[in-house]
VOVEXSE-119534 format. One record per residue (C-alpha): residue number from 1; residue in one letter; x, y, z. Coordinates in nm, 2 decimals. Layout:
BEGIN
+------+------+--------+--------+--------+
: rofi : minu :      u :      v :      w :
+------+------+--------+--------+--------+
:  NUM :    A :      X :      Y :      Z :
...
+------+------+--------+--------+--------+
***
This chain:
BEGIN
+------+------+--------+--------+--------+
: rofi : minu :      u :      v :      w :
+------+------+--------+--------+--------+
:    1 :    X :  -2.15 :   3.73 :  -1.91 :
:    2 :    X :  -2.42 :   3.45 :  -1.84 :
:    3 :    X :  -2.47 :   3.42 :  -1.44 :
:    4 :    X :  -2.35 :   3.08 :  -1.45 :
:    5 :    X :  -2.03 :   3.17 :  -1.60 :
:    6 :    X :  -2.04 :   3.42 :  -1.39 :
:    7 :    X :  -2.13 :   3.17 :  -1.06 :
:    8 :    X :  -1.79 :   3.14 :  -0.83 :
:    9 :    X :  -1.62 :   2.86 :  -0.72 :
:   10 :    X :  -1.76 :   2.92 :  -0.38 :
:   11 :    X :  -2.08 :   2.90 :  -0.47 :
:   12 :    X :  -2.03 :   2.62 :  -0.71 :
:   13 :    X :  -1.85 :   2.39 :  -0.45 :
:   14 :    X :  -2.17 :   2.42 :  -0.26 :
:   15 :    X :  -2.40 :   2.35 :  -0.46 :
:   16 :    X :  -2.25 :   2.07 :  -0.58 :
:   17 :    X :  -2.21 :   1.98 :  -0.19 :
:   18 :    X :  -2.61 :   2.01 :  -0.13 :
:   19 :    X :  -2.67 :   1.83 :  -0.45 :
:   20 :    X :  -2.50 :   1.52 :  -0.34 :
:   21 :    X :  -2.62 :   1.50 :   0.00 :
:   22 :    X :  -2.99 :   1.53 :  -0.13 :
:   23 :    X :  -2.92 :   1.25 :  -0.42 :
:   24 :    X :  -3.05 :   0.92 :  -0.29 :
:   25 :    X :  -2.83 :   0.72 :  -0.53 :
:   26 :    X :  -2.47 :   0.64 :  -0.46 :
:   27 :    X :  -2.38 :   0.61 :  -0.77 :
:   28 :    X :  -2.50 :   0.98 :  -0.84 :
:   29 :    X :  -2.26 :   1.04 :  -0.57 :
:   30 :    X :  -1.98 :   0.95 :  -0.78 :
:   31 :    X :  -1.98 :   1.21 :  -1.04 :
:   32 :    X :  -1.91 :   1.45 :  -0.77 :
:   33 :    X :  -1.70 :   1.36 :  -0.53 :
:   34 :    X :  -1.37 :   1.50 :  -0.64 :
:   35 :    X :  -1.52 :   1.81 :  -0.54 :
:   36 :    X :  -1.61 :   1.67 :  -0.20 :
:   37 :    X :  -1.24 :   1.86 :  -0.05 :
:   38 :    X :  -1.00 :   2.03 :  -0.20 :
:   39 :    X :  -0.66 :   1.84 :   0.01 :
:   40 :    X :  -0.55 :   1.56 :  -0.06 :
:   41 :    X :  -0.54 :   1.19 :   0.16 :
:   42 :    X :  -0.36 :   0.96 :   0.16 :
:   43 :    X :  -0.61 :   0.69 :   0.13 :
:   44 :    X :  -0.67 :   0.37 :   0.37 :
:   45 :    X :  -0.88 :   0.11 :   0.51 :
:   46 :    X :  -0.81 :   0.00 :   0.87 :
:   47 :    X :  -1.02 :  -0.30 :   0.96 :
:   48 :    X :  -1.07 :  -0.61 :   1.26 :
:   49 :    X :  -0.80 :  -0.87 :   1.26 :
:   50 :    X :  -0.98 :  -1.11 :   1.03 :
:   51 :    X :  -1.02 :  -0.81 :   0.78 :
:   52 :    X :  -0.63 :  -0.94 :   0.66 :
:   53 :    X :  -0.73 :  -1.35 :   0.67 :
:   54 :    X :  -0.99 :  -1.47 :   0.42 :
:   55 :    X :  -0.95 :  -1.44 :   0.09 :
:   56 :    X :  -1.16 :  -1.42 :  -0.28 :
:   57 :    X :  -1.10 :  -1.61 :  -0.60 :
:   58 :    X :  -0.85 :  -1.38 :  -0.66 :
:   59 :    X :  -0.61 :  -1.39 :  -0.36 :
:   60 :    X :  -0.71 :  -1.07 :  -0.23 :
:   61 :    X :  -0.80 :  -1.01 :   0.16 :
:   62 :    X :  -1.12 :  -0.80 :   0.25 :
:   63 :    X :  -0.87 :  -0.52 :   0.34 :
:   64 :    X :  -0.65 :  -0.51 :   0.00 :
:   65 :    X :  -1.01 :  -0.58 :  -0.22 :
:   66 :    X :  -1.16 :  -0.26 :  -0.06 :
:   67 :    X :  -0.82 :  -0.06 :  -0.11 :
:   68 :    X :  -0.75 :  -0.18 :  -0.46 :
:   69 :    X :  -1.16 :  -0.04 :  -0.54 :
:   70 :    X :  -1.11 :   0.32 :  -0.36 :
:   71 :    X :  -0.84 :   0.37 :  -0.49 :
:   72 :    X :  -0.93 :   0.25 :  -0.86 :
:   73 :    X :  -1.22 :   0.47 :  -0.86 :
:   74 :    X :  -1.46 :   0.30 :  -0.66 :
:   75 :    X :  -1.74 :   0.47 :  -0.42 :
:   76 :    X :  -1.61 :   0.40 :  -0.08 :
:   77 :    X :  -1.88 :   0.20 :   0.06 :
:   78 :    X :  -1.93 :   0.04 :  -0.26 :
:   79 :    X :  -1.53 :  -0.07 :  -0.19 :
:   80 :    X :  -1.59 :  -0.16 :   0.20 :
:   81 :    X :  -1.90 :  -0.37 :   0.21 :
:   82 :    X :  -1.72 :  -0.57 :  -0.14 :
:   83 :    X :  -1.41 :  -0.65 :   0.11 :
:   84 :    X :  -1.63 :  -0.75 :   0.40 :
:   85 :    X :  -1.83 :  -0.97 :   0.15 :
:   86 :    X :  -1.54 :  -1.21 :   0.12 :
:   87 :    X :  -1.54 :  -1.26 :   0.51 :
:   88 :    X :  -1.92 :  -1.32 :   0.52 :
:   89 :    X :  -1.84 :  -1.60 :   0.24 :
:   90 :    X :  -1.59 :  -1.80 :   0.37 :
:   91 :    X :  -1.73 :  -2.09 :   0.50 :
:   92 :    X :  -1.38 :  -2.15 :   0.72 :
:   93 :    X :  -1.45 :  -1.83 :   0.92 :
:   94 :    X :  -1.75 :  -1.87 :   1.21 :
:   95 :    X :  -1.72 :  -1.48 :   1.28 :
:   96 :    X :  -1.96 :  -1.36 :   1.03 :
:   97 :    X :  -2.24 :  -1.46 :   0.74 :
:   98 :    X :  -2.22 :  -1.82 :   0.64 :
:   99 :    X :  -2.09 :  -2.06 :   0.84 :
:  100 :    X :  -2.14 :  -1.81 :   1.20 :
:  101 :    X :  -2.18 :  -1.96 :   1.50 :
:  102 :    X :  -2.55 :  -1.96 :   1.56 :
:  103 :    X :  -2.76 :  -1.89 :   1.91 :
:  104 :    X :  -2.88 :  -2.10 :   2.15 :
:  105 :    X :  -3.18 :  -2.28 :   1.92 :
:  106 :    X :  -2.85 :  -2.37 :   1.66 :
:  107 :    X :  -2.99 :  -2.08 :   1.42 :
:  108 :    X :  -2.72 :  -1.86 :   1.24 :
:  109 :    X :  -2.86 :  -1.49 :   1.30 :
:  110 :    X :  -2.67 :  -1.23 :   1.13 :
:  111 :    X :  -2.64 :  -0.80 :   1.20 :
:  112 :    X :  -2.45 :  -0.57 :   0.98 :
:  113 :    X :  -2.46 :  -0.21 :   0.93 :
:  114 :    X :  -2.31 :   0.07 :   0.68 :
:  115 :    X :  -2.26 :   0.42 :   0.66 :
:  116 :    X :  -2.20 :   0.67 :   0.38 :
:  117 :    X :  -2.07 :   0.99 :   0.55 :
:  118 :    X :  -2.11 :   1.22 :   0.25 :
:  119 :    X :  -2.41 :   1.09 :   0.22 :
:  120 :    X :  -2.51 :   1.10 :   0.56 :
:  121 :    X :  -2.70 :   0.82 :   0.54 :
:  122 :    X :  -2.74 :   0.47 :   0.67 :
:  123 :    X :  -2.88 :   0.11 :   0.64 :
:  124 :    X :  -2.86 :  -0.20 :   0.92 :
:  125 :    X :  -3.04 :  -0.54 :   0.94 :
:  126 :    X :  -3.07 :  -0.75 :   1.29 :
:  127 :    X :  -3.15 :  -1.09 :   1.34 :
:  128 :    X :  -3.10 :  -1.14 :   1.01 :
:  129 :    X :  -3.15 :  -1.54 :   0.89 :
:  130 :    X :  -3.06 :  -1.72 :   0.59 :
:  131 :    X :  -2.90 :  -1.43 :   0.36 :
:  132 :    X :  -2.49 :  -1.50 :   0.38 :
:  133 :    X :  -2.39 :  -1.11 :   0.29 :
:  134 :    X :  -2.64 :  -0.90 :   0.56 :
:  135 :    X :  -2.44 :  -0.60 :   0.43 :
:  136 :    X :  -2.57 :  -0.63 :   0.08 :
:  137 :    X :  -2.92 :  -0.62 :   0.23 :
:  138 :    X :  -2.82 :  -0.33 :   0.49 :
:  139 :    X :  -2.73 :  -0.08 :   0.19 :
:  140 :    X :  -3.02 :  -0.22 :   0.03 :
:  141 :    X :  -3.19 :  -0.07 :   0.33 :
:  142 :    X :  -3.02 :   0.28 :   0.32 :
:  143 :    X :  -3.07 :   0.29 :  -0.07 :
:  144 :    X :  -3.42 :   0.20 :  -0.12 :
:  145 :    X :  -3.58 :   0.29 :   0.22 :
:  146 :    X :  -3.60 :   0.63 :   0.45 :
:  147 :    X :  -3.51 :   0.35 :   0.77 :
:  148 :    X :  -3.20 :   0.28 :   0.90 :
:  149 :    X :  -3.27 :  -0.06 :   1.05 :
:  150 :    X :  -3.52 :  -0.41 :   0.97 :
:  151 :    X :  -3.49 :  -0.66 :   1.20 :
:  152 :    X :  -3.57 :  -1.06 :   1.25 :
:  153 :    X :  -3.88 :  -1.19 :   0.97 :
:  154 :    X :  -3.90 :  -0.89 :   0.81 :
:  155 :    X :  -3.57 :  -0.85 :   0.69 :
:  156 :    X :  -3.56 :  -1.11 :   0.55 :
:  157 :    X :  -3.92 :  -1.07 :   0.38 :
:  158 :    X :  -3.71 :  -0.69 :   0.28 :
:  159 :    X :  -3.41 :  -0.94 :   0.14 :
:  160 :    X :  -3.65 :  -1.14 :  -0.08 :
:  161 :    X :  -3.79 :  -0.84 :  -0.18 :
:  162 :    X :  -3.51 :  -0.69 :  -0.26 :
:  163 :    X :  -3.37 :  -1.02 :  -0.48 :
:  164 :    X :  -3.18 :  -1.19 :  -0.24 :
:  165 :    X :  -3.18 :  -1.58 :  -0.23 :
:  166 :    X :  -3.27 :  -1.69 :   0.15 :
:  167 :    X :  -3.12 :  -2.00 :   0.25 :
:  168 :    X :  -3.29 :  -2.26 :   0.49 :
:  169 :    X :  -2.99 :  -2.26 :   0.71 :
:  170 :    X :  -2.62 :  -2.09 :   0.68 :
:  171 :    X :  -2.47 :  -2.37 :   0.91 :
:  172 :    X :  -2.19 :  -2.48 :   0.80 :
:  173 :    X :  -2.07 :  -2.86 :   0.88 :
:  174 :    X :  -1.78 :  -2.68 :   1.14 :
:  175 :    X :  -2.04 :  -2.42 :   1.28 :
:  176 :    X :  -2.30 :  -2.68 :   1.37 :
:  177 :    X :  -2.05 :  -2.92 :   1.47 :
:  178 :    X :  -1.96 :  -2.63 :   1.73 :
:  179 :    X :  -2.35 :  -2.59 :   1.83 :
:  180 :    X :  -2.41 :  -2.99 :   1.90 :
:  181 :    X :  -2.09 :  -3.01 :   2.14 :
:  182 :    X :  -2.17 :  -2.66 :   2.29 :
:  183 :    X :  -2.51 :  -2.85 :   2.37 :
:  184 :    X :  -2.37 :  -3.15 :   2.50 :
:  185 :    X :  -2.21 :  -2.94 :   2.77 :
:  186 :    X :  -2.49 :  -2.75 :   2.91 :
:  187 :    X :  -2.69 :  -2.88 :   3.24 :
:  188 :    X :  -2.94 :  -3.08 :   3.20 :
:  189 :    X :  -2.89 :  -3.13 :   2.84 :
:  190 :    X :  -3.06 :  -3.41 :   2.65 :
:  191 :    X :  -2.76 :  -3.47 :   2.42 :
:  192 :    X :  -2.49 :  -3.70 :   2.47 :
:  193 :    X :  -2.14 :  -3.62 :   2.58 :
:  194 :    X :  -1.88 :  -3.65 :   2.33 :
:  195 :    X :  -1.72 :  -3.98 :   2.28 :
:  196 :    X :  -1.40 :  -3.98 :   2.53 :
:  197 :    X :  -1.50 :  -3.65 :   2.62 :
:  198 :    X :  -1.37 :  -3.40 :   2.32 :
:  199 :    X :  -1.50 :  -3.08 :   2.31 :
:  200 :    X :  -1.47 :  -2.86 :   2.02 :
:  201 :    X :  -1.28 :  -2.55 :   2.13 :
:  202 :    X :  -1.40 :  -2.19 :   2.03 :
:  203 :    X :  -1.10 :  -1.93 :   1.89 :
:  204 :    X :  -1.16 :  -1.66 :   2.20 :
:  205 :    X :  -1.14 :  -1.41 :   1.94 :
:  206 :    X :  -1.42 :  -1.54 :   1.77 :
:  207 :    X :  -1.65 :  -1.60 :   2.04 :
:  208 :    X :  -1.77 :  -1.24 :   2.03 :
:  209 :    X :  -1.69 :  -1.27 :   1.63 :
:  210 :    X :  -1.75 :  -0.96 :   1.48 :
:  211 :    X :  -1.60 :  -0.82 :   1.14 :
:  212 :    X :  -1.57 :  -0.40 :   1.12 :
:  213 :    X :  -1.38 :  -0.22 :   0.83 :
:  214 :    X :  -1.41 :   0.16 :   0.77 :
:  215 :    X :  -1.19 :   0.37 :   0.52 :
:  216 :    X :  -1.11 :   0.72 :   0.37 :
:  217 :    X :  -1.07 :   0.79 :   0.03 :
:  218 :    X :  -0.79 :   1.01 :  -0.12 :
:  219 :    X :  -1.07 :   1.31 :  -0.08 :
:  220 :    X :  -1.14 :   1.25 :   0.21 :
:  221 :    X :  -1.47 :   1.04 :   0.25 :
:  222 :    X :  -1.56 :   0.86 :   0.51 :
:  223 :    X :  -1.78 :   0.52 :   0.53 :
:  224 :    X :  -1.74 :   0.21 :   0.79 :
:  225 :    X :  -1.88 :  -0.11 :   0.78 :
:  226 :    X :  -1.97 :  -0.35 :   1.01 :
:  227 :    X :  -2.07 :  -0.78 :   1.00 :
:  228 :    X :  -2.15 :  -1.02 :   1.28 :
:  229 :    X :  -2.32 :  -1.35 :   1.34 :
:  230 :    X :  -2.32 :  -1.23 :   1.70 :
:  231 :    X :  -2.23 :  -1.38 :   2.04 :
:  232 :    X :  -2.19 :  -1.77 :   2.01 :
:  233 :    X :  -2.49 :  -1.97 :   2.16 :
:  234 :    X :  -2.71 :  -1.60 :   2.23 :
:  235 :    X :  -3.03 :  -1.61 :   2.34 :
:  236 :    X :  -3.23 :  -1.62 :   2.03 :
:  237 :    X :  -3.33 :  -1.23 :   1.89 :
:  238 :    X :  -3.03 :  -1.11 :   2.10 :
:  239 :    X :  -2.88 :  -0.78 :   1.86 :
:  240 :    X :  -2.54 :  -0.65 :   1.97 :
:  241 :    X :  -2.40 :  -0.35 :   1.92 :
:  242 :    X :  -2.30 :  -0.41 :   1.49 :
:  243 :    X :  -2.65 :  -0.32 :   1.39 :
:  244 :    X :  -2.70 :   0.02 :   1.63 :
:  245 :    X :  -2.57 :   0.32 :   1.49 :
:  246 :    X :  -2.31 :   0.51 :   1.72 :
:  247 :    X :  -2.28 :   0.19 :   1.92 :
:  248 :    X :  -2.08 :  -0.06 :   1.67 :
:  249 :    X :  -2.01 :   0.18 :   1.35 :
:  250 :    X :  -2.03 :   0.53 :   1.36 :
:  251 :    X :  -2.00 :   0.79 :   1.05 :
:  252 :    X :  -1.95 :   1.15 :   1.04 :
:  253 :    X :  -1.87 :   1.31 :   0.66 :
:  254 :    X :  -1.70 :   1.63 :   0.81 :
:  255 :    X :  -1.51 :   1.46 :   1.10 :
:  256 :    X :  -1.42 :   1.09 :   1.05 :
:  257 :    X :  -1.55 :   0.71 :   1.13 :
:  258 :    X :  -1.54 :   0.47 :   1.42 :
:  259 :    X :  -1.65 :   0.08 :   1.50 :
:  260 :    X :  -1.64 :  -0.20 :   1.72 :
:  261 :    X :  -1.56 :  -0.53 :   1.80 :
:  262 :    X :  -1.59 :  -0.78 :   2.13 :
:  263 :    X :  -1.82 :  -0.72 :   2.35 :
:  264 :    X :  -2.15 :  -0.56 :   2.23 :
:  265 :    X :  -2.35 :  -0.52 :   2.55 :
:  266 :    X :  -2.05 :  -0.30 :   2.69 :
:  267 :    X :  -2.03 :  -0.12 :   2.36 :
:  268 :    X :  -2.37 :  -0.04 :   2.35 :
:  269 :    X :  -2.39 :   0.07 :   2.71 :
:  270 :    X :  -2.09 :   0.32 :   2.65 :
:  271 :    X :  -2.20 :   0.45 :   2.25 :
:  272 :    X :  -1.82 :   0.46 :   2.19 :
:  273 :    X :  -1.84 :   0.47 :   1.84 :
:  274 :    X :  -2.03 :   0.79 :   1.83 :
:  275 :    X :  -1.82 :   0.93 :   2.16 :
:  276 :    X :  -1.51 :   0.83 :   1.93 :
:  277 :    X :  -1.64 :   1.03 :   1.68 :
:  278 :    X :  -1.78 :   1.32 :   1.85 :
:  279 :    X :  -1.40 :   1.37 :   2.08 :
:  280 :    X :  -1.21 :   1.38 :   1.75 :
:  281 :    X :  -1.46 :   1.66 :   1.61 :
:  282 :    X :  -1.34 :   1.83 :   1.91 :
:  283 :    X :  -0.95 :   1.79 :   1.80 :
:  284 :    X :  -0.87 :   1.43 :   1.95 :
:  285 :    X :  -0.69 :   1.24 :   1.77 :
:  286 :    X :  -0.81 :   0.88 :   1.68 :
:  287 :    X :  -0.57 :   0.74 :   1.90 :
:  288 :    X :  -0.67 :   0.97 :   2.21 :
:  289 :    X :  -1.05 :   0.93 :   2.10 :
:  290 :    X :  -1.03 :   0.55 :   2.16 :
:  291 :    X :  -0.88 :   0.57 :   2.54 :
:  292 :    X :  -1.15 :   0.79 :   2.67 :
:  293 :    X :  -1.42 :   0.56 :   2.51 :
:  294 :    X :  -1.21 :   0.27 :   2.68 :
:  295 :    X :  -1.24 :   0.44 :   2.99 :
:  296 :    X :  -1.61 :   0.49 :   2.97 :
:  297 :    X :  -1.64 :   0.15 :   2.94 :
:  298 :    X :  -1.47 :   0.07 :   3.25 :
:  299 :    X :  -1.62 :   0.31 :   3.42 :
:  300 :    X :  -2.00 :   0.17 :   3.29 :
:  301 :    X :  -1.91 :  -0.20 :   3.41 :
:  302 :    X :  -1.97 :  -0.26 :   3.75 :
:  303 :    X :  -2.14 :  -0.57 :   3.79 :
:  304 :    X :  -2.01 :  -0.80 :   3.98 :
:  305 :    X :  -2.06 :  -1.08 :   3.65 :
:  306 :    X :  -1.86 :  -0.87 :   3.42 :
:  307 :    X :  -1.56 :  -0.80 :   3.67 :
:  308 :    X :  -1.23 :  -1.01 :   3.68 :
:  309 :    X :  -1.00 :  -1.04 :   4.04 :
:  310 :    X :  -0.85 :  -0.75 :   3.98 :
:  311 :    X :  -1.17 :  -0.55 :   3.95 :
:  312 :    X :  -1.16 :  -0.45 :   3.60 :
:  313 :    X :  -1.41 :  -0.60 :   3.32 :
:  314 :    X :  -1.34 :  -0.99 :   3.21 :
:  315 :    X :  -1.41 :  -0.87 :   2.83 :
:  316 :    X :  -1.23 :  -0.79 :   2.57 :
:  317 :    X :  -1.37 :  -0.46 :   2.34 :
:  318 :    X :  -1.14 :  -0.32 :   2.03 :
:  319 :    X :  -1.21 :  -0.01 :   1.84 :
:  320 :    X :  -1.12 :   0.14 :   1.53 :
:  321 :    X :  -1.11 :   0.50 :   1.44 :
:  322 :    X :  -0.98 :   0.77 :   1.19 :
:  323 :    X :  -1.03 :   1.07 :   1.04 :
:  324 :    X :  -1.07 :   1.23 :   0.74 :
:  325 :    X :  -0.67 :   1.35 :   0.74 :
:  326 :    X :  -0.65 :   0.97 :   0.70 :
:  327 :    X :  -0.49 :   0.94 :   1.07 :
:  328 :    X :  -0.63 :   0.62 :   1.19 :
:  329 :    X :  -0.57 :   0.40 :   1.57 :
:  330 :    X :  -0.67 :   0.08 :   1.65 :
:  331 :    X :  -0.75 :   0.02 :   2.05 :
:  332 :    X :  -0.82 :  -0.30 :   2.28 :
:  333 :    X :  -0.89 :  -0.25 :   2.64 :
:  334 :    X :  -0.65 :  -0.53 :   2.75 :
:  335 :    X :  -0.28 :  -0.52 :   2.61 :
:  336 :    X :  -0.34 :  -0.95 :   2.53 :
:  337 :    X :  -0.63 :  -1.12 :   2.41 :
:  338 :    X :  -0.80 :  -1.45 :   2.65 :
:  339 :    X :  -0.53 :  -1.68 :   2.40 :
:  340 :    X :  -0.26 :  -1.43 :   2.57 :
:  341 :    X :  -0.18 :  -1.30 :   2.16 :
:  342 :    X :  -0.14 :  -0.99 :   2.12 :
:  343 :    X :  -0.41 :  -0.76 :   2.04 :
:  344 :    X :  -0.37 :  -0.62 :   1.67 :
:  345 :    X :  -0.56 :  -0.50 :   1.39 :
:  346 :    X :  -0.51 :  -0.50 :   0.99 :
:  347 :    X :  -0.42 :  -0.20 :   0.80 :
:  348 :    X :  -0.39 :  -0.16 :   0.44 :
:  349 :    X :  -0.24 :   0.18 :   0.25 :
:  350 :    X :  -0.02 :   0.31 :  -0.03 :
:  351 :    X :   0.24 :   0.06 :   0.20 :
:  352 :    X :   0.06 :  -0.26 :   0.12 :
:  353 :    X :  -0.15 :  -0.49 :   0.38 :
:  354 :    X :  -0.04 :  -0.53 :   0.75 :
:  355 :    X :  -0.12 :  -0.59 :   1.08 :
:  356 :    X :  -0.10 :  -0.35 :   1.32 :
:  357 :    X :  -0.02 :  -0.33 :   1.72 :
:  358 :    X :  -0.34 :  -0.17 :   1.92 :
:  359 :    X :  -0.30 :   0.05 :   2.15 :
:  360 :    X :  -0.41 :  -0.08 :   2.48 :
:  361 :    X :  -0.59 :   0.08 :   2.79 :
:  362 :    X :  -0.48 :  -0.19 :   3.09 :
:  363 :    X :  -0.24 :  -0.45 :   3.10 :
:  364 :    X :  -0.24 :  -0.86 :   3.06 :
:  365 :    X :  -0.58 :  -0.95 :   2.92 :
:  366 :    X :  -0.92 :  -1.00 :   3.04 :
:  367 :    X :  -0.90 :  -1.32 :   3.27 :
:  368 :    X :  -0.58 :  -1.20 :   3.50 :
+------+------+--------+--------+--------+
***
């Protein structure tokens, strides 16, 4: 008998395993991923809020495009970053990609980030300017480069490189409508008030607009993706926490995935995407994960500026989290958002598309 017939299924299974972590190409990654576990998931893609809102040509939300790819085949990021794209499209959303608020100049700066766990690889883009899908150029980043992150001019020169059209300006008539009453409100601003005083309002949960989705697969992959155009009216070259790995989207292969949304400063300060992470390799659930990160935020915010009357932080923060069991938890620091909603997240599994109630650290929301 030859010694590869001869070769067990121990020994195959890892050498499959090392081949596919050493295979720069995703779609090399394909051919062996049913090898990847031996249970069985229930697949699902837990995302942001807006993850169940805008839609494609073909009805679908970003959360039911990326479930309806997994689970036809699809490689897992390959089926996240499509279902974000519609979000980073729609010119009605100012969250993310075309048509996001811009910063303080009136120019629409975009991050995103992505994260193949079998891979164990990674690709983000900050300060990203006139390319509407910044996760198409952020896997173009973990694909074709040995970096995880390109930021301002030279992402984009990477985008053109790479193929990518670059647009003068992603304003959209709505987003720079925004910008010009959002100037006419600061001091000592040379613009004009609004005829009979009108201001445009801002959707608080679009203020901090931010777009994460992350998914297992039915073996039990792991990939997460994030979008943003960023805070609204940021000081120009201002990167949150989308873009920085373990702060807004962290990826482990072996243990599960984790992201952010809200407040980025506060995010990066506490890494709770990686703590997320890093507690459920150590038995936490998702759910359980999420409340200790929560509390490391609170316990990192102690200026004065970022406190409310009661003495906990005026900010909102969400995360998202599950494992590779396909157990999943969406969490919010404040039971309400600032519009007094509740705080929820969108789901999609073998049960169809939903929204979620998040599990909540402190009561009432941010401005109590």
């Amino acid at each position: 008998m030859s010694s590869n017939a001869a070769m067990s299924r121990r020994t195959f299974m890892t050498v499959m395993g090392m081949s596919a972590l050493a295979s720069p190409s995703v779609a090399e990654l394909a051919s062996t991923k049913r090898v990847a576990t031996s249970r069985s998931v229930k697949p699902v893609v837990v995302a942001s809020r807006n993850g169940y809102r805008s839609k494609d040509a073909a009805g679908m939300t970003r959360i039911t495009r990326a479930f309806h790819m997994l689970t036809s085949g699809a490689d897992l990021l390959d089926a996240l970053v499509a279902g974000v794209n519609i979000i980073e499209l729609d010119p009605n959303d100012d969250s993310v990609g075309y048509g996001g608020l811009p910063n303080a100049d009136g120019v629409v700066q975009l991050d995103a980030a992505v994260m193949h766990g079998q891979l164990k690889r990674a690709g983000a883009v900050a300060c990203l300017e006139g390319v509407r899908t910044p996760t198409l150029v952020a896997k173009k980043v973990m694909e074709m480069t040995d970096h995880h992150l390109l930021a301002g001019a030279d992402a984009q020169r990477f985008a053109r490189s790479m193929g990518f059209e670059i647009e003068r300006d992603l304003n959209t008539e709505h987003s720079r409508r925004m910008w010009e009453e959002w100037k006419r409100g600061t001091d000592r601003s040379p613009f004009l008030k609004p005829v009979g005083g009108a201001e445009v309002g801002i959707d608080p949960e679009h203020f901090h607009g931010t777009v994460n989705c992350i998914g297992v697969n039915a073996w039990g992959q792991v990939a997460g993706v994030t979008s943003t155009s960023g805070l609204a009216w940021k000081v120009p070259g201002r990167v949150g926490d989308s873009p920085i790995l373990g702060a807004g989207l962290y990826v482990d292969g072996a243990i599960g995935a984790a992201g952010s949304t809200g407040h980025g400063e506060a995010s990066m300060l506490s890494l709770g995407s990686f703590l997320i992470v890093e507690l459920m390799r150590n038995g936490m659930s998702p759910r359980d994960a999420g409340l200790v990160a929560m509390k490391r935020v609170v316990a990192n915010t102690v200026d004065p500026r970022l406190l409310n009357r009661r003495g906990t932080p005026n900010f909102n923060l969400r995360y998202y989290a599950l494992n590779t069991k396909g157990e999943y938890a969406g969490l919010s620091l404040y039971e309400l958002s600032d519009n007094g909603k509740r705080t929820d997240y969108a789901v999609c599994n073998e049960d169809g598309p939903r929204f979620e109630r998040a599990d909540f650290l402190l009561p009432g929301r941010p401005g109590d």
